[in-house]
Phi, psi and omega in degrees: 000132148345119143281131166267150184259171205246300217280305177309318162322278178325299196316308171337295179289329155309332224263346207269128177311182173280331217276332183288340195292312174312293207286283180319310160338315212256329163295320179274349171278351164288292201289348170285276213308343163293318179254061178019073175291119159269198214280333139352282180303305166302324168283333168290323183304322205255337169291281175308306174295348203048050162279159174255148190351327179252039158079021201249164173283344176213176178248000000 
């Protein structure tokens, strides 16, 4: 199996629509509030990226 590299992510990730990027957003921002990111940490999280509430770039 491919070692993945941080340059093979990025390329990935160019590559991705908004709407699939938004979906990855909202998924790893889930995955803070399961493991109990508090709510502090997350509002600096959604400020610095400029995310919305449910942690996605857009609704």
């Amino acid at each position: 199996m491919e070692e993945v590299t941080t340059e093979m992510i990025e390329r990935a990730l160019d590559q991705m629509t908004k709407e699939e990027l938004n979906e990855l957003t909202k998924h790893a921002y889930r995955r803070l509030v399961e493991l109990g990111t508090s709510e502090s940490n997350l509002a600096e999280i959604r400020a610095k990226y400029g995310l919305n509430e449910k942690g996605g770039l857009y609704d």
